[in-house]
C-alpha positions as semicolon CSV with decimal commas, in nm:
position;residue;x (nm);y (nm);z (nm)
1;X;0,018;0,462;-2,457
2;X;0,171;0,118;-2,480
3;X;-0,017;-0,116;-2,716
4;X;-0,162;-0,458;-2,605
5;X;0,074;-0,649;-2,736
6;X;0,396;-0,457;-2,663
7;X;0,248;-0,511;-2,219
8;X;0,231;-0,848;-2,306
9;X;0,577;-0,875;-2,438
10;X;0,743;-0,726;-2,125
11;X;0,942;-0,975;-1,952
12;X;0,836;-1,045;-1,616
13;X;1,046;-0,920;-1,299
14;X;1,370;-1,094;-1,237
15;X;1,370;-1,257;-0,944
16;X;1,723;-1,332;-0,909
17;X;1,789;-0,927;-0,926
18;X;1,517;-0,845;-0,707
19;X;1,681;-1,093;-0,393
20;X;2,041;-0,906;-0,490
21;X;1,936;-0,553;-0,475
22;X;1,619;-0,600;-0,271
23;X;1,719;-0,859;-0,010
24;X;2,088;-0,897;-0,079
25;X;2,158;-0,519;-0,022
26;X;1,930;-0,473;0,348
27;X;1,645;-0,252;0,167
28;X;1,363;-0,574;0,240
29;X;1,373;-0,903;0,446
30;X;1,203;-1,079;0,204
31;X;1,080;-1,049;-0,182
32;X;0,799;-1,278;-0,265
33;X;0,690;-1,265;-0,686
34;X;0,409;-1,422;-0,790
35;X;0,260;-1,497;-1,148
36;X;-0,124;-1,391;-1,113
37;X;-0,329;-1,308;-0,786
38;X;-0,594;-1,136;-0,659
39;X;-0,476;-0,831;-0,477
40;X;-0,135;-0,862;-0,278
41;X;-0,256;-0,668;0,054
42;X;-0,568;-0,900;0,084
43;X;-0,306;-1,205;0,044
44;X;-0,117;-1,097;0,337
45;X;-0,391;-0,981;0,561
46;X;-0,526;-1,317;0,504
47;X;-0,162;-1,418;0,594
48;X;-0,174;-1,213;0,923
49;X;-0,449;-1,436;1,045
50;X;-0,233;-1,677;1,107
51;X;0,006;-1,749;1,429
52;X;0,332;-1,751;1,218
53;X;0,291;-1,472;1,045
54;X;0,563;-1,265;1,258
55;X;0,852;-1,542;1,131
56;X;0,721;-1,567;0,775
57;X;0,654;-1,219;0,675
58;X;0,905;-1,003;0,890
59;X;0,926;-0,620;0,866
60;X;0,999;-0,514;0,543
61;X;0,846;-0,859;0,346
62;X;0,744;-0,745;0,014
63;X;0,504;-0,979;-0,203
64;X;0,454;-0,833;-0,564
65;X;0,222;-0,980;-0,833
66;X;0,246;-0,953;-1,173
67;X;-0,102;-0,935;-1,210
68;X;-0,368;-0,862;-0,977
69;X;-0,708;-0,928;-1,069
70;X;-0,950;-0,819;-0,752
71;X;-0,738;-0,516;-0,569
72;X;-0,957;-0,202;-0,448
73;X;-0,883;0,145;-0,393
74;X;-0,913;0,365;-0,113
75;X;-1,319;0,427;-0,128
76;X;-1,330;0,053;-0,170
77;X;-1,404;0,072;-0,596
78;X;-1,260;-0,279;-0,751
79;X;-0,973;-0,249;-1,000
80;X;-0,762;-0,488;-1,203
81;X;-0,370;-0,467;-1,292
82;X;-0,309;-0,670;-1,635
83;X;0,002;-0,869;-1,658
84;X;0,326;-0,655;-1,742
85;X;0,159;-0,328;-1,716
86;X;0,205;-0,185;-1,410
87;X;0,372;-0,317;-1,035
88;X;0,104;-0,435;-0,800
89;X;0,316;-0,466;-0,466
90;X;0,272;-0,482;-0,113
91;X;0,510;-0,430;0,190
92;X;0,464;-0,545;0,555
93;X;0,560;-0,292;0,824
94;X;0,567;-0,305;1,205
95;X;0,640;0,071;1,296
96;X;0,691;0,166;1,648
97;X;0,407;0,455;1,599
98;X;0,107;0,531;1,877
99;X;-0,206;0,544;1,696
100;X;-0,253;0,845;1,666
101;X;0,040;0,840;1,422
102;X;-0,025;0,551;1,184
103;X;-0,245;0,671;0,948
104;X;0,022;0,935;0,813
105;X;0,180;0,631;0,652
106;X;-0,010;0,621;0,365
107;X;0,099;0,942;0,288
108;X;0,461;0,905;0,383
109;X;0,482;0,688;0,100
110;X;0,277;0,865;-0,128
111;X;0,575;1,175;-0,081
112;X;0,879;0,971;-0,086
113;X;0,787;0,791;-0,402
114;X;0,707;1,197;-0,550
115;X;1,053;1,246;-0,372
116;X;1,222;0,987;-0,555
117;X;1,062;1,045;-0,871
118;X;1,199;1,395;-0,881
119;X;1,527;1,332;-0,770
120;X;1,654;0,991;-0,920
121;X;1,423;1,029;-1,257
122;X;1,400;1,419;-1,284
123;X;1,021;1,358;-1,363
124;X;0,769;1,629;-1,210
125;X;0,587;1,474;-0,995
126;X;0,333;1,528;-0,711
127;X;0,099;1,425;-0,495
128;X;-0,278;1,436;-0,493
129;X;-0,412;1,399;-0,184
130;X;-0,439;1,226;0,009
131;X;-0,253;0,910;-0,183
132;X;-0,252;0,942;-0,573
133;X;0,128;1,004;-0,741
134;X;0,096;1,224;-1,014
135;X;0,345;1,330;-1,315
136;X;0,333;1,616;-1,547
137;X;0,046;1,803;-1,327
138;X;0,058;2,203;-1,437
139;X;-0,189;2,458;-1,400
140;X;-0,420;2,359;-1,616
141;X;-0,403;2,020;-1,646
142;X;-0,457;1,779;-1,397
143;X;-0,149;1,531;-1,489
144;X;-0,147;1,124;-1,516
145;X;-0,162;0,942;-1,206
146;X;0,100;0,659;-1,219
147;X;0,056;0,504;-0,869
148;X;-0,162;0,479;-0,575
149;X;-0,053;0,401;-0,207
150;X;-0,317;0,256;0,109
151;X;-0,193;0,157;0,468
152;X;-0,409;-0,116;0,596
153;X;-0,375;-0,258;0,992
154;X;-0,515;-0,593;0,930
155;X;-0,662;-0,871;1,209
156;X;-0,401;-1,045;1,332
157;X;-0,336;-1,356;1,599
158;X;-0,356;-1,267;1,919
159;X;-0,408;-0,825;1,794
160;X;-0,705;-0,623;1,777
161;X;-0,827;-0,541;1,398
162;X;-0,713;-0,113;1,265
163;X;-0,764;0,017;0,904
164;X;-0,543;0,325;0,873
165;X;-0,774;0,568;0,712
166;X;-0,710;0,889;0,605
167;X;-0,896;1,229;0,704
168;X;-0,867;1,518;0,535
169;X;-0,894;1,821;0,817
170;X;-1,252;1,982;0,832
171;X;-1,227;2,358;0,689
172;X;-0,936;2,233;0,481
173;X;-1,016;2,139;0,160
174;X;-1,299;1,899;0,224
175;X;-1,502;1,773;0,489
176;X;-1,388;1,516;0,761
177;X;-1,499;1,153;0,774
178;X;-1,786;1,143;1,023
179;X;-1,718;0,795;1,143
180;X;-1,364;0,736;1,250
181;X;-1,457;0,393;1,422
182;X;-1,261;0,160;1,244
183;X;-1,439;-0,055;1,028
184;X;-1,500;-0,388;1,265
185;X;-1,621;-0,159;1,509
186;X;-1,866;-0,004;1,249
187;X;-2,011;-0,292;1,162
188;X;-2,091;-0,442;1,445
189;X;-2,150;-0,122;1,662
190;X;-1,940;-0,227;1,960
191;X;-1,629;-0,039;2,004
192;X;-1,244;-0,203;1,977
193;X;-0,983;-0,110;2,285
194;X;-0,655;0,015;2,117
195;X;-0,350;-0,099;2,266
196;X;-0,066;0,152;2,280
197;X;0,164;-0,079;2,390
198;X;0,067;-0,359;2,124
199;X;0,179;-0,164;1,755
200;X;-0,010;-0,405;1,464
201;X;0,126;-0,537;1,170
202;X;0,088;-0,283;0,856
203;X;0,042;-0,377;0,493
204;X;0,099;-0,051;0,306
């Protein structure tokens, strides 16, 4: 485990390399880094709010922190990334997916970082469902989870409010979420229209 002071002695991301490779090569439209916030998905879904969020934050904007202070995890629980010691990042996605689609996203991503892991890093990795990255899982032990991934369909001008949330099948595993309203719905026990022909903005 890397000691206090060696995290705080790692430089912080180059943003000149990350426009080249990022940017520069047609992998993102846009790499934003900031110094401190507090969680990078609840920046842009505040962002979405807003009628120019289409033109600032195209498909495939990326804005990564290099600390996060307030993000939260799939069940909601609050958790904090120090400075230099891990990458707190979200990306903005418009896919052309019906609803009943989107919330495999999460888990998309979840498998093609285990993908690339394996592959480019030759690191054994997997994936604990439904969105936890895991390396050096065996039999008996359980392995170190080095990343998380969440999809999030956020309120946005002129677009009716989704969370993606993910259900594990009943009889699977684990039981089923009994309430698959999404959350604005929920709490204010009216129910939202879905538009098929309207996809939403995605933070993932």
């Amino acid at each position: 485990m890397e000691s206090r002071e060696s995290v705080r002695a790692w430089a912080p991301l180059d943003e000149g390399r990350l426009q080249r490779e990022l940017v520069g090569s047609g992998v993102c439209s846009r790499v934003v880094r900031v110094d401190s916030t507090g969680s990078t998905t609840a920046d842009l879904v505040e962002a979405a709010r807003r009628e120019d969020f289409a033109q600032q934050w195209p498909h495939a904007s990326v804005l990564t922190s290099e600390e996060q202070t307030a993000g939260t995890g799939r069940t909601g629980r609050a958790w904090a990334s120090p400075r230099g010691s891990s990458l707190s990042t979200s990306v903005v996605l418009r896919p052309s997916l019906p609803a009943s689609q989107r919330h495999w996203l999460s888990l998309v991503s979840g498998l093609a970082l285990v993908q690339t892991l394996e592959e480019d890093y030759g690191l054994d990795a997997s994936l604990k469902w439904p969105n936890d990255v895991l390396i050096g899982a065996a039999r008996d032990e359980p392995g170190r989870k080095i990343a998380g991934s969440a999809a999030v369909a956020p309120r946005c001008a002129g677009r009716c409010h989704r969370r993606l949330r993910h259900q594990r099948p009943a009889g699977r595993g684990g039981p089923a979420h009994r309430d698959r309203r999404i959350p604005a719905a929920r709490e204010s026990g009216s129910s939202v229209r879905r538009r098929e022909d309207r996809p939403p903005h995605c933070v993932a």
